[in-house]
N, C-alpha and C positions, 0 to 999 in steps of 0.2 A: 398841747401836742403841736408838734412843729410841722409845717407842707411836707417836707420829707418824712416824717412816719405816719402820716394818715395812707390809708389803702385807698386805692382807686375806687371809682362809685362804678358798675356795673349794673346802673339803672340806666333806661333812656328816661329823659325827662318830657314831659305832654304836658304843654302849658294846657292851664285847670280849662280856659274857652275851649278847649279843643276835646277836652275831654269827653263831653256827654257824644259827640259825632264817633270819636275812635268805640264806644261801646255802641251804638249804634252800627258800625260797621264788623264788629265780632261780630252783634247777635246778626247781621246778616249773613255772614262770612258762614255760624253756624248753622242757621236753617239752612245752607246751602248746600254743607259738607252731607247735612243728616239724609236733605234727599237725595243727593250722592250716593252715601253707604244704601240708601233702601233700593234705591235703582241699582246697583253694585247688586245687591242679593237676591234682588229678582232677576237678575240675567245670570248669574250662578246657580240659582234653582232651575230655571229654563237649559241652562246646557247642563246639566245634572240627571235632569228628567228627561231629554230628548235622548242625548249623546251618551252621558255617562253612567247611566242605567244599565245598562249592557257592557259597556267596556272603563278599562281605567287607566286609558290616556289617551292621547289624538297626538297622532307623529302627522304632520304636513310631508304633502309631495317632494320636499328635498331631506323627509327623512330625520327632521328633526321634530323633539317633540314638544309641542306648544303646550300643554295641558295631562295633568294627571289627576285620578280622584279613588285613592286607595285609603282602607281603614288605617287607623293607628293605634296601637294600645301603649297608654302612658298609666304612670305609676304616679297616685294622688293622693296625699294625705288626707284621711277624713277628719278631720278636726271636731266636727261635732261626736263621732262615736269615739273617738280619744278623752274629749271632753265627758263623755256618759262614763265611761268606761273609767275612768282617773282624775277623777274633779279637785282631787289635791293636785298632782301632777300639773295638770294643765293650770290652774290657778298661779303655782310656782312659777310655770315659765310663761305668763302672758306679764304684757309690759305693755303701759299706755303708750302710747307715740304721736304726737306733737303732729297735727296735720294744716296745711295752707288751702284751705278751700275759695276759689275763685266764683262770684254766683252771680250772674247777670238777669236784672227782674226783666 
């Protein structure tokens, strides 16, 4: 195959020394995010149960409003009782699918 029809690489490359420090730095990066998102949901539980217990939204003094907390009703396929329910059917249309799992020990 000639330079002109190879396709571009859309990898970055991480010379291999550097490697084990960049996995080092995700798993940091990730303990980081996770106590992020937990702290994230205990301050949304706290104004949940202080604020919006009683009301479902908070307008600030110019009137706008910073915050809403109303039900939602969505429509969700139960796949297991589809499954109970037409074990041919569902057999028929499940399909394996090829997945890329990332796992850092």
């Amino acid at each position: 195959m000639s330079n002109a029809a190879r396709k571009p690489s859309l990898t970055v490359a991480i010379k291999k020394s550097d490697i084990e420090s960049e996995i080092e730095n995700y798993k940091e990066l990730s303990i980081q995010i996770k106590a992020l998102e937990a702290k994230k949901e205990r301050l949304k539980a706290s104004l949940v149960k202080s604020y919006f217990a009683s009301n479902d939204e908070y307008i600030n003094k110019d009137g706008v409003t910073l915050a809403t907390y109303r039900s939602q009703i969505r429509q969700a396929f139960s796949t297991t009782d589809f499954k109970e329910a037409h074990p041919k059917l569902y057999e028929d249309f499940t399909k394996p699918q090829k997945l890329f799992v990332f796992l850092v020990k």
